[in-house]
C-alpha angles and dihedrals in degrees: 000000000000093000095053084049097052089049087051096048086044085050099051092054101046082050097056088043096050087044092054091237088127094033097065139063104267103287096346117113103209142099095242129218082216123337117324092348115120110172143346129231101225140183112172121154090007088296116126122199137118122261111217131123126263101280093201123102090216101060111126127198114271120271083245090067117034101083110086090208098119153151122264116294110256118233113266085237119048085189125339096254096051108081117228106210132201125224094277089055096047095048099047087060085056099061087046094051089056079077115017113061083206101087126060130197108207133201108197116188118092128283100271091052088041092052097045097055139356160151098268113241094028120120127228112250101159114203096228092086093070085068092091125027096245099056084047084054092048107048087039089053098041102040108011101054087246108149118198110220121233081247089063091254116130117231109222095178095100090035105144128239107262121217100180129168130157134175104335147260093334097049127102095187106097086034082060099062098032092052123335100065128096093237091022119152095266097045096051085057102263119170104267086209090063091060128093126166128209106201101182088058118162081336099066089024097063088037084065101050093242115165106275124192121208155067097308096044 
């Protein structure tokens, strides 16, 4: 008696999960960003779109994402006082930086990646500039709130928030001009505490389903 209590008990719960009664939140039928929120009404960096995730049961990964032949995982930590953040976090600096220049959400791989496919609202900043210092100097003056003295020495007193992500897990790019870089931000004497890095990057985003712009959308 146990046992065919225990099959019915097993049943009833394989029926509610393939009917999407447990998969979704409570009544709602749809796949959430966080409890009951579908979707966000956005516009960061003068562009205008609405963040949510694919609603069909059909959407597929991009083409972009779906090899696992990689590069290397990054560490989940590119230095302990520099925060990783998940997709909530980012994406609740997002939604601040729609109103506080202060914050930037950074997009660090170079143009033709950036142009392909991307987290709509976010700016280029590749990371191959912070291979001289001049090209450090220059994305940190012209994006990140950075100002060069007439001494040479670099104020970091207005330096922005910086909310950066590239590929995924696998990418070194935006470890590159955080830390690994010659003139990385770091390096070049950055504040640590203005850093966040976001690891899963276009890899876990459009996992996720999140809202992408570009010419492979």
């Amino acid at each position: 008696m146990k046992v065919l209590k225990k099959i019915l008990v097993a049943s009833a719960i394989t029926a509610l999960c393939s009917s999407g009664s447990l998969a979704n939140e409570g009544s709602s039928k749809f796949v959430p960003i966080s409890k009951g929120v579908k979707s966000i009404d956005m516009n960061l960096n003068g562009e205008k779109f609405t963040l949510m995730r694919n609603q069909s049961n059909t959407s597929k990964i991009s083409p972009l994402y779906e090899t696992t032949f990689r590069g290397a995982p990054q560490p989940i930590k590119l230095r302990n006082d520099v925060d990783t953040v998940g997709e909530l976090e980012f994406i609740d600096y997002m939604k601040k930086a729609q109103n506080d220049e202060t914050i930037a959400i950074v997009d660090s791989r170079k143009p033709g990646w950036y142009a392909k496919l991307r987290i709509p609202g976010a700016i280029n900043v590749p990371f191959t500039g912070f291979k001289s210092k001049e090209g450090a100097i220059e994305a940190m003056e012209d994006d990140l709130g950075v100002v060069e003295k007439t001494d040479g020495t670099l104020d970091f007193s207005k330096a922005k928030t910086i909310v950066a992500y590239c590929n995924g897990y696998w990418c070194g790019q935006t470890p590159a001009m955080v830390i690994n870089a010659k003139y990385s931000l770091l390096n070049m004497g950055y504040p640590a505490s203005k850093i966040k890095y976001y690891r899963g990057g276009m890899q876990a985003w459009t996992s996720l389903g999140f809202t992408v712009v570009g010419e492979a959308n």
